[in-house]
C-alpha distance (Angstrom), angle and dihedral (degrees) to the residues before:
residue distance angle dihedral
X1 . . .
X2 3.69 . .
X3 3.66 122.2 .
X4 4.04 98.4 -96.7
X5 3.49 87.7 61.6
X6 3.62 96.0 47.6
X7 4.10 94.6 51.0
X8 4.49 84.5 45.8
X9 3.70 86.4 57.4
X10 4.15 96.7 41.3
X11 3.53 89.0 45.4
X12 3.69 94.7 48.7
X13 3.53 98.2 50.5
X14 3.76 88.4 45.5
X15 3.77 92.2 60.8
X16 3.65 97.2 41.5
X17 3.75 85.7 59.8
X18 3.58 95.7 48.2
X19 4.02 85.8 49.6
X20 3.53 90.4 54.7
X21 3.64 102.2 44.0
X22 3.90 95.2 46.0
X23 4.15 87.7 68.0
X24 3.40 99.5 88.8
X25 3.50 126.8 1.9
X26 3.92 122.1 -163.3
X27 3.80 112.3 -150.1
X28 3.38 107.1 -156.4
X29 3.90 99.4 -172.0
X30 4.16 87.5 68.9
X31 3.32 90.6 33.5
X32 3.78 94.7 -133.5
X33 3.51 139.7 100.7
X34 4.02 122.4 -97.1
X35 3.57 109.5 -165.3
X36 3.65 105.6 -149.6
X37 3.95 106.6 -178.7
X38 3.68 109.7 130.3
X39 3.47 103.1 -140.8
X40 3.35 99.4 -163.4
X41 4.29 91.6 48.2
X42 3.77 97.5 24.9
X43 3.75 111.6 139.1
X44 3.68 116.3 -125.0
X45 3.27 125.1 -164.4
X46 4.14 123.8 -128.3
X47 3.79 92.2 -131.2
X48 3.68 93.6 58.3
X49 3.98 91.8 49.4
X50 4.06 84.8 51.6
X51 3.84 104.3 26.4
X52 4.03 100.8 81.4
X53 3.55 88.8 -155.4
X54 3.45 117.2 169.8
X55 3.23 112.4 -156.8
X56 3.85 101.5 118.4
X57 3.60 127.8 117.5
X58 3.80 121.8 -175.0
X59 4.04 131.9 -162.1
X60 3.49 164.5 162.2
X61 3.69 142.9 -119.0
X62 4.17 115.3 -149.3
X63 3.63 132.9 -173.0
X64 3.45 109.2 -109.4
X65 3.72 104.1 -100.5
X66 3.90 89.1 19.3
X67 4.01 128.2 110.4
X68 3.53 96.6 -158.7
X69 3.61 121.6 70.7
X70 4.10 122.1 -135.0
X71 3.98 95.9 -149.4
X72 3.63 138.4 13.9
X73 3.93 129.3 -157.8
X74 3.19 147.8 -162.1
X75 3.83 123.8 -139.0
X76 3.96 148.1 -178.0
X77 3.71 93.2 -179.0
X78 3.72 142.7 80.8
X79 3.84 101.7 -68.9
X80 3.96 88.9 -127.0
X81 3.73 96.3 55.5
X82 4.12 90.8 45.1
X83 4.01 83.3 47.1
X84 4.24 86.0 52.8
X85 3.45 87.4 50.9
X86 3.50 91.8 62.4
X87 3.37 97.4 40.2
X88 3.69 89.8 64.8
X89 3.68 97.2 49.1
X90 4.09 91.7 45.2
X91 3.74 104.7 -113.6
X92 3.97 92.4 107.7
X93 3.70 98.8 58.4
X94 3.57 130.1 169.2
X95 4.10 106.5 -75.6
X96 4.00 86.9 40.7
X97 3.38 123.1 129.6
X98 3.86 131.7 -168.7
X99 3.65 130.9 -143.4
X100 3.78 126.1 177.7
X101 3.44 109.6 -142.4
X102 4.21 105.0 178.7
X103 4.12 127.5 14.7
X104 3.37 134.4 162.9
X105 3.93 93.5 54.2
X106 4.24 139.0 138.4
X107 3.71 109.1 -110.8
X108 4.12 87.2 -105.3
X109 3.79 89.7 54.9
X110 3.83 90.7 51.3
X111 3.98 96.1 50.4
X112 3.82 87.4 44.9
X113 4.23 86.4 52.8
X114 4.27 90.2 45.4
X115 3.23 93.8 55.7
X116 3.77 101.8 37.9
X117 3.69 92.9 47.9
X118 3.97 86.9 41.7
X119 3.96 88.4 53.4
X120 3.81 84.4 47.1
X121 3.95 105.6 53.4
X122 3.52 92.8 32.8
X123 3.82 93.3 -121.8
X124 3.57 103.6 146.0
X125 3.96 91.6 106.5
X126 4.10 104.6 114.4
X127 3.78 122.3 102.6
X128 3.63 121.7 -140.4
X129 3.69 97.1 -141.1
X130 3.93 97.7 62.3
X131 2.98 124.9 62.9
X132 4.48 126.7 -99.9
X133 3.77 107.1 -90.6
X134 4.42 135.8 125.7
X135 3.74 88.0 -58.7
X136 3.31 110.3 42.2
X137 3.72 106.0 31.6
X138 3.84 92.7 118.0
X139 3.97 125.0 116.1
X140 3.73 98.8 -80.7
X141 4.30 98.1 -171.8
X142 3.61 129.1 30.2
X143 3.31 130.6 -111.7
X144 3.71 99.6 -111.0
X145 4.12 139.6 10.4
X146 3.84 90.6 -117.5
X147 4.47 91.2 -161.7
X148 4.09 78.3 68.3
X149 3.87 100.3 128.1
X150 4.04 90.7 -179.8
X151 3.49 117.9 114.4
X152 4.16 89.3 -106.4
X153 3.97 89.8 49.2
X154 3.87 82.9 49.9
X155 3.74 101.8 49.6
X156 4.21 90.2 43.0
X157 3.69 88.9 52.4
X158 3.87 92.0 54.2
X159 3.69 86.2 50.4
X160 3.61 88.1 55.8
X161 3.86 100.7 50.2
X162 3.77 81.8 55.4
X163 4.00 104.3 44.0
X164 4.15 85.2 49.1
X165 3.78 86.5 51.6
X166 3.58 99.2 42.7
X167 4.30 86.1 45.7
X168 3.88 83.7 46.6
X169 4.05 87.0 61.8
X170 3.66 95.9 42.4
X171 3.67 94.7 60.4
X172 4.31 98.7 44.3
X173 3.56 103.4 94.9
């Protein structure tokens, strides 16, 4: 290999790391979570679009004593260690209580399920510029920039049509 191809490859790898760690961003000083995807500019990669991995779980935090949850989530980690997380930044509180609502889904499928269920509940109520506490615990972003014409933008937003379907069904009794 000649040198070129040596500094394509370094600076490759340097970007995709620097794509990867600017998704979330923990700021410790706060002590709360800042989520810093631009949905609108966030970079996506092509195996994700073509993967079908299904490692997605997504879910809501309740009240205890409440039917209608104040945030939901989406997650590829051990539920615990995602619940931890929001421990720490002081959305999981003491009366909280968890419910997992979807797993086994693609990354597309899980955005389409946030923001269906966020639609749903309502819970789109948090502001970015203050910080997580009792009042402003809510989902402050959607899931997904639903103007995205990119093939990724495209395939959430079919997800989407379907989770507020299937949510549709779930509630006709």
């Amino acid at each position: 290999m000649n040198c070129t191809r040596y500094l394509f490859l370094f600076f490759a790898l340097v970007f995709q790391i620097a794509n990867v760690s600017s998704c979330r961003e923990f700021n410790t000083q706060n002590a709360h979570t800042q989520d810093v995807r631009s949905v609108n500019s966030r970079t996506d990669t092509l195996e994700s679009v073509t993967s079908g991995n299904r490692a997605y779980s997504v879910y809501a935090l309740y009240e205890q004593g409440s039917e209608t949850p104040y945030y939901i989530g989406i997650t590829r980690q051990d539920i615990d260690a995602r619940m931890n997380q929001h421990i720490k930044t002081g959305r999981y509180g003491e009366t909280t209580i968890q419910k997992v609502l979807e797993t086994n889904l693609t990354e597309e499928q899980a955005r389409g399920f946030e923001q269906a269920y966020i639609e749903h509940y309502g819970t789109k109520t948090g502001d970015r510029r203050k910080p997580i506490s009792l009042s402003n615990r809510g989902n402050a972003v959607n899931s997904f920039d639903k103007s995205r014409t990119d093939r990724k933008g495209k395939a959430i937003y079919m997800e989407y049509e379907k989770a507020k379907e299937k949510i549709k069904g779930n509630n006709r009794h």
